[in-house]
C-alpha positions in Angstrom: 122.6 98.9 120.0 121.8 95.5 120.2 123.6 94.1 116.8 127.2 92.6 117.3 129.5 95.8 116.1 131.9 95.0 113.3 134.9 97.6 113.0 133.9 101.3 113.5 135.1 102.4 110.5 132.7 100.9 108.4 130.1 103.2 110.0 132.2 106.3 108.9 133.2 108.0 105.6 135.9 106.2 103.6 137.2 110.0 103.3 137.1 110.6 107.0 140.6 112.4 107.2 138.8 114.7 104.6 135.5 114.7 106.3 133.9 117.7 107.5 131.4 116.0 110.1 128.9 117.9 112.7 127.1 115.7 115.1 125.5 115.8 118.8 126.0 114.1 121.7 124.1 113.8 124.8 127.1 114.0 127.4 125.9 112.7 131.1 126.5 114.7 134.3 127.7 117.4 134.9 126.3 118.7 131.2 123.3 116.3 131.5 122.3 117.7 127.9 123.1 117.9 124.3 126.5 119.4 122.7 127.7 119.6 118.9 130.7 118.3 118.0 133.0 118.0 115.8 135.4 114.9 114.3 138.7 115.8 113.6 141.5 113.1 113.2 138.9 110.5 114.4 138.8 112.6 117.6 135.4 114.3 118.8 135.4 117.4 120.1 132.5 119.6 121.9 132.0 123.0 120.0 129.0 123.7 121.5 130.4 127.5 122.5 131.5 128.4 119.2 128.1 126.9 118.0 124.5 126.0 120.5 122.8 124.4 118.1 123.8 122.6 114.7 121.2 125.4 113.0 123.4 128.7 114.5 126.6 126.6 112.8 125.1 125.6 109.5 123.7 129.6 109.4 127.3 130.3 109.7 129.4 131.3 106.1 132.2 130.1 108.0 130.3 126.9 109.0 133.8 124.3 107.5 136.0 126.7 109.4 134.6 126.5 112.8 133.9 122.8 112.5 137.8 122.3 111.8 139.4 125.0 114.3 137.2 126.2 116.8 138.3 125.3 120.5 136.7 122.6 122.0 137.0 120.2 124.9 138.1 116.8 123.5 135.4 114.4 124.9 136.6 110.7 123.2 137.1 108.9 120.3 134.6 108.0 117.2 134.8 105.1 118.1 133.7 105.5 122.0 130.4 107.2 120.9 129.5 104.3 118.3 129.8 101.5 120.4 128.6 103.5 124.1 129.6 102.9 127.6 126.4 102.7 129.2 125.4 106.5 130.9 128.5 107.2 128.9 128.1 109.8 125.8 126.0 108.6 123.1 125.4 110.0 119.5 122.1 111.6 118.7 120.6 113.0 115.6 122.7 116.0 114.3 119.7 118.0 113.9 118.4 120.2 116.7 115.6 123.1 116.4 115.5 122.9 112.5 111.9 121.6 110.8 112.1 117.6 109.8 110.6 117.9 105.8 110.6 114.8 103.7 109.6 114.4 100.0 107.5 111.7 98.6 107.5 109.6 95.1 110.7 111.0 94.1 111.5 107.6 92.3 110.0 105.6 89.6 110.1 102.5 91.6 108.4 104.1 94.7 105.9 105.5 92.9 104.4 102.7 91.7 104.9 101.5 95.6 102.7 103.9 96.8 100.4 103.3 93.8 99.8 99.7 94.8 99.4 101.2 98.6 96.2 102.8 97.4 95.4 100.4 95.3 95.3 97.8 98.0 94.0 99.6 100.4 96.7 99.0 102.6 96.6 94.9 102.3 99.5 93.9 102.1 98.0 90.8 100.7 96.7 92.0 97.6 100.0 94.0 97.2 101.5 91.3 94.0 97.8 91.1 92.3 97.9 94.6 92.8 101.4 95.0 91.7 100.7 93.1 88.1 97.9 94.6 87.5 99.4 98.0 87.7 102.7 97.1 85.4 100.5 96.0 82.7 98.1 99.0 82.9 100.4 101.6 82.8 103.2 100.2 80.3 105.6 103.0 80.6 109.3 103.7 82.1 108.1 106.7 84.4 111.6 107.2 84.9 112.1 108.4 81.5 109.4 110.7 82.3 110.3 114.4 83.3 107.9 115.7 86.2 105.6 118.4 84.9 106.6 117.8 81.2 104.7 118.1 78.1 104.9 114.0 77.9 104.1 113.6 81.7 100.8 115.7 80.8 100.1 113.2 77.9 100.4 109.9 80.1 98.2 112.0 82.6 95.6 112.5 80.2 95.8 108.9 79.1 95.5 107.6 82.5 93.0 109.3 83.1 91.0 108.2 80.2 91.8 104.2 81.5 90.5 105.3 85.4 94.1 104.8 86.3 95.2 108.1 87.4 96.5 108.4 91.4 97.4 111.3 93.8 100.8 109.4 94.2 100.8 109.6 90.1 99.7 113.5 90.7 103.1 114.5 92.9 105.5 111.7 91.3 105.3 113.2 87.5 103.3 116.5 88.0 104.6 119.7 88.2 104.7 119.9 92.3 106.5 117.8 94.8 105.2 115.9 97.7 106.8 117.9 101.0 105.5 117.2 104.2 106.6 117.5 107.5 108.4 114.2 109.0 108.6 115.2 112.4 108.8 117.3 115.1 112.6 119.6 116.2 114.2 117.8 118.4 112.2 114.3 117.9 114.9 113.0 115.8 117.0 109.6 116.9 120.3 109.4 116.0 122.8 106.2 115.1 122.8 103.1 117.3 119.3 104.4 119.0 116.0 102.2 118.5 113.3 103.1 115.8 109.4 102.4 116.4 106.4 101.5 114.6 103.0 102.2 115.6 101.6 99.3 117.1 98.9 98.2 115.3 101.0 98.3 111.9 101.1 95.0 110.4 102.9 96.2 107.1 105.5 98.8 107.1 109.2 98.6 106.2 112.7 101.1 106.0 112.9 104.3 103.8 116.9 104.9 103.2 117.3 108.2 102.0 119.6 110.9 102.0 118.8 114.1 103.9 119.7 118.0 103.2 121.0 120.4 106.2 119.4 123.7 104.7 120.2 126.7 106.7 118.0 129.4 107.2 118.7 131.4 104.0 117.7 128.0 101.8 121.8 127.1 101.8 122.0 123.7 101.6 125.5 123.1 103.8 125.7 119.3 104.1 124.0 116.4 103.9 123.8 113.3 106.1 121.5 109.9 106.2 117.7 109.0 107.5 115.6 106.5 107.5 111.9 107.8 107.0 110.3 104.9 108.7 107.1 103.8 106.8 103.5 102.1 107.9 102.5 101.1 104.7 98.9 99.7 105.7 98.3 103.3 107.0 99.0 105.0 104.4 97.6 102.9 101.6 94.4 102.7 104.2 93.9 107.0 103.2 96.6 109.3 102.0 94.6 111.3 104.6 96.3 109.4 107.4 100.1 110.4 106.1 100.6 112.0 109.5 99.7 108.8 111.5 101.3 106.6 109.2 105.1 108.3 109.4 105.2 110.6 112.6 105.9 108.1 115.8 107.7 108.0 118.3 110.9 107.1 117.3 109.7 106.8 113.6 112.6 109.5 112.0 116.5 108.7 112.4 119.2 110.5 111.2 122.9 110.1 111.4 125.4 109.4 112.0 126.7 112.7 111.2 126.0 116.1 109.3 128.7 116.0 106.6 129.9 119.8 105.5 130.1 120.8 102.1 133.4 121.7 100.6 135.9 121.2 98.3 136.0 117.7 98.5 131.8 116.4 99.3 129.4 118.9 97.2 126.0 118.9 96.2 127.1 117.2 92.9 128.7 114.1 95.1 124.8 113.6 96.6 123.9 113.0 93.1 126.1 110.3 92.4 125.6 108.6 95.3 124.4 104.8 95.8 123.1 104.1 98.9 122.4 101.0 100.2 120.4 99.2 102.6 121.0 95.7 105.2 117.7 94.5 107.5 118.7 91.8 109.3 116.4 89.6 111.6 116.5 89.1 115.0 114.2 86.4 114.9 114.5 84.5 112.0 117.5 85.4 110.1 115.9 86.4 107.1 118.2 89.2 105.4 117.0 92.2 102.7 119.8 93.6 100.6 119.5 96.4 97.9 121.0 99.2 96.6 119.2 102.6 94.9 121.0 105.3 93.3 120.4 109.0 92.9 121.0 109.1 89.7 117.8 107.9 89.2 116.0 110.5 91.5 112.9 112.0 88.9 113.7 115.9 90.7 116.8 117.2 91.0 117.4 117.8 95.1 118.4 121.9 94.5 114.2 122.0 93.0 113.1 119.8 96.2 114.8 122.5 98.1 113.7 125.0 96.1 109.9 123.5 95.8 110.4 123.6 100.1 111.7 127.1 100.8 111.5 130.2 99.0 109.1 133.3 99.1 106.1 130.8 99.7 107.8 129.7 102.9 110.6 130.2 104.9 112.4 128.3 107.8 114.5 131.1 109.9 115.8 127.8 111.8 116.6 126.4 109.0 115.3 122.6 108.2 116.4 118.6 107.1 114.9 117.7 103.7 114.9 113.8 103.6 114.8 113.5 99.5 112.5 110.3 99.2 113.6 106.4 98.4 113.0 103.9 95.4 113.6 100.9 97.9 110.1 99.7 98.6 111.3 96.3 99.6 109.1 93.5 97.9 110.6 90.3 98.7 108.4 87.3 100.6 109.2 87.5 104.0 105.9 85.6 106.1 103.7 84.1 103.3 104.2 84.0 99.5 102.8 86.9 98.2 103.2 88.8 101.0 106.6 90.9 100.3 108.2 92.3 103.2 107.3 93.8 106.7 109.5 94.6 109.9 109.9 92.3 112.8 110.8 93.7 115.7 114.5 93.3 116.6 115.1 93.9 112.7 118.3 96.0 112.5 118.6 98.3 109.8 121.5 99.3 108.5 122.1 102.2 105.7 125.0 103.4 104.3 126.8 105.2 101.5 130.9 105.6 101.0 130.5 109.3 101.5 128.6 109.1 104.6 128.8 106.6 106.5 126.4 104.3 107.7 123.4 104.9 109.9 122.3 101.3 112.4 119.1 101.1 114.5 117.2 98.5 115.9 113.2 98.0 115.2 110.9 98.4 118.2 107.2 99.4 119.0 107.1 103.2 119.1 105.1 102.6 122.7 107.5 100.5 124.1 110.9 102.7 123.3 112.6 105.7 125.2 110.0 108.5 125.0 110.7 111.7 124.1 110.8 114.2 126.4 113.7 116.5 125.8 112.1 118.9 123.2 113.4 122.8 122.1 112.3 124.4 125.8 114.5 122.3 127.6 117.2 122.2 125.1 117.5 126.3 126.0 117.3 125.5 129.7 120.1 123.2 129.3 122.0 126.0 127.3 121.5 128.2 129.4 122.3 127.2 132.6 125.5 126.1 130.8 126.0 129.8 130.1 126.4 129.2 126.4 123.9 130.7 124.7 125.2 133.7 122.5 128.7 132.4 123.4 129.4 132.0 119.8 130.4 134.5 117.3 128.6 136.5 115.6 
């Protein structure tokens, strides 16, 4: 990571004697592959026989007890893995074969984001005429609004009436989420790794968000952090082009770690969270600071879940469910008028007290590591490592 590093800690959970924390680690020769891990006492520790893959431990009942007892080979500090030796262990996402969902226009804020998108037509230069234009039309708090209410009809049926009425209106207050695939297994980047854009993307920016670990019976076991990075020229150029605009190399991170449910961190916890957001500039100093809280999410995250999985669909490897932002960041960054876009060497930082923080550094998606270690060579690497079906059963 290219940032200066300020004390480790303040990329780990304020809790983390009481943190339940899954991760993976790409561990050089002789492993030459990934391993899960587990933090205990600030320690990490390679459980990658008790548990492959991070989806055969979250499918696990006994998911907190494993992660805090099984036997594994103590391979350094918390500390070593966020600030790497180089060819030493480095963190990766901790995800592995489970589907990368995300859901759209979950907030208030970001819906009328995404509105002005359209409305645009992905100019970023129109974006504040736009912006105005759209605050006086529509004249409401849509985050008093329920999705798929009886009043949410009504301001349909209005907008409607005025020409006003938007897809992104459509899944932010109707009765049916936006949930679309992010990414590909495996595609992930984790903490401290770079992020990319696709390079003809002239306006894009962050999406901090929190992200569900659902296991393959629709459990949600944990939850971690992810920035969903976002072309916003793309996307406001077609909704058609969502897939262009969001899936890149390098264009999902998660991390730093899975945190477990239990006693202490519950679903409940996710819904108080704030969760905040840092871009610095490598180039300019400019700095971007906000905060959004889920408290003001418009669907609860147990319905995106639901909405996801269920007898319409199921995920038998389990899947991440990034639950959408309300930080479209608008401030003047080039030109007056112009609100925000990434430029490369931007580090992003976001973080919550519960979880952490997740840090990368902005790149071109072309000019980044590739990918190239997908779910067919993750099982060779098992393999020949002799742990597959190692753990219990």
């Amino acid at each position: 990571m290219n940032a200066a590093m300020p004390n480790f800690a303040a990329y780990l959970p304020e809790d983390l004697a009481d943190a339940v924390l899954i991760g993976r680690v790409w561990r050089p020769s002789p492993v030459n592959g990934p391993s899960v891990v587990a933090v205990r006492n600030g320690e990490v520790f390679d459980i990658t026989r008790a548990a492959p893959t991070t989806a055969d431990l979250f499918d696990r009942p006994d998911a907190v007890e494993i992660a805090r007892h099984a036997p594994g080979e103590r391979i350094g500090t918390v500390q070593e893995l966020l600030e790497p030796a180089p060819n030493g262990p480095r963190l990766l996402a901790p995800c592995d074969v489970q589907a990368i969902k995300a859901c759209g226009v979950t907030f208030a804020v970001s819906l009328l984001e995404r509105v002005i998108e359209e409305q645009a037509g992905g100019d970023a230069s129109r974006a504040l005429e736009v912006r105005e234009t759209i605050n006086k039309l529509i004249g409401a708090d849509l985050s008093k609004i329920k999705p798929g209410s009886e009043s949410a009809a009504k301001l349909k049926a209005e907008l409607e009436r005025r020409g006003a009425w938007s897809q992104y209106m459509e899944v932010g207050i109707g009765p049916d989420a936006e949930v679309f695939s992010k990414s590909q297994p495996m595609s992930s980047v984790g903490f401290g790794a770079d992020v990319g854009l696709y390079p003809t993307s002239q306006w894009n920016n962050p999406e901090p968000e929190i992200v569900l670990a659902v296991n393959a019976r629709g459990e949600i076991v944990g939850a971690t952090l992810g920035n969903d990075v976002n072309l916003r020229d793309i996307e406001g150029r077609s909704a058609l082009l969502l897939g262009k605009a969001k899936d890149n190399n390098g264009s999902c991170a998660i991390g730093p770690f899975v945190r477990l449910f239990d006693e202490r961190f519950t679903l409940d916890t996710v819904r108080g969270a704030s969760l905040s957001l840092r871009i610095e500039g490598a180039d300019d100093g400019f700095v971007l600071e906000g905060v959004s809280h889920m408290s003001e999410i418009s669907r609860d995250p147990a319905d995106l879940v639901k909405q996801t999985c269920g007898a319409h669909h199921q995920y038998p490897d389990g899947f991440v469910l990034f639950l959408g932002t309300m930080f479209s960041p608008i401030k003047d960054r080039d030109t007056k008028g112009g609100g925000f876009t990434h430029h490369l060497g931007d580090v992003v930082t976001i973080s919550t007290p519960t979880l952490g923080a997740l840090v990368n550094t902005v790149r071109l998606s072309t000019e980044i590591e590739p990918w190239t270690f997908g779910v067919r060579a993750l099982y060779r690497n098992l393999g020949e490592r002799g742990v597959l079906g190692a753990g219990p059963n």
